[in-house]
N, C-alpha and C positions, 0 to 999 in steps of 0.2 A: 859275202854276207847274205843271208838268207832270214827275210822274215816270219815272225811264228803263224802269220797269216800265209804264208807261199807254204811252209813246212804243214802244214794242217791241208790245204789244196793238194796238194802232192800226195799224200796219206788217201787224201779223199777221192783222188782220181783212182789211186791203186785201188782203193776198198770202198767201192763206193756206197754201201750202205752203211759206214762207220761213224760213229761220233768221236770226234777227235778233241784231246784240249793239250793244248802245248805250252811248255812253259819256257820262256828264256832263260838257263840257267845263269849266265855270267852279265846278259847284258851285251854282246860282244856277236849275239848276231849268229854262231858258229855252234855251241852246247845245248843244247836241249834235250827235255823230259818232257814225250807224249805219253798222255793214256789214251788210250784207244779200243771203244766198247763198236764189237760189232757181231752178228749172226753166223759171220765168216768163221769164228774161231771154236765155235761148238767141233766137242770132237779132235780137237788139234793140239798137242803137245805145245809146247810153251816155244821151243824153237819152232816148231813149224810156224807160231802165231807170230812168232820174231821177223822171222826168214818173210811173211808176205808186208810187215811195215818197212825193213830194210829195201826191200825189191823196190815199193813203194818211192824213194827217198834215193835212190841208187846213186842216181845220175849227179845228184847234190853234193851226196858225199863221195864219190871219183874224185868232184872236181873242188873238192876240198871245202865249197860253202858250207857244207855241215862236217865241225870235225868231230863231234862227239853226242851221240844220243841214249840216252835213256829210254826205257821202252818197259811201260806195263800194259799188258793186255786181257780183256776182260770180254765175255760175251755180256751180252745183256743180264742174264741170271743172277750171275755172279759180281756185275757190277752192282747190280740191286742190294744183292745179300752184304756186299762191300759197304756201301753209301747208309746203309740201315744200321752196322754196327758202329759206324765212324760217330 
């Protein structure tokens, strides 16, 4: 079981100029939904933006504390543009 605080540190060591927010989806320690706005992702395809939160989180989910993640990725720009139409 892995907390949404360790899950958000782990993100944060891999990208470290990122803003992280995670969410518990079940309660159970294990599901989760990050969003994660960062500089990093300018330029980078949606996998490729994927591929550096997984790297991030790797070792968590091997060892099975994370069995399921959700993953929206945003640069800064675009979180803006996001947060303004919401």
């Amino acid at each position: 079981m892995v907390s949404p605080d360790q899950v958000k540190s782990m993100i944060q060591a891999g990208i470290p100029d990122a803003e992280v927010q995670v969410q518990d989806l079940t309660g159970g320690g294990d599901h989760y939904q990050v969003v994660v706005i960062s500089p990093a992702f300018e330029g980078k395809r949606p996998v490729q933006r994927h591929q550096l939160v997984y790297g991030s989180v790797q070792q968590a989910m091997s060892t099975e504390a994370i069995h399921a993640l959700s993953i929206k990725t945003y640069t800064p720009e675009t979180w803006a543009a996001t947060s303004q139409s919401a």
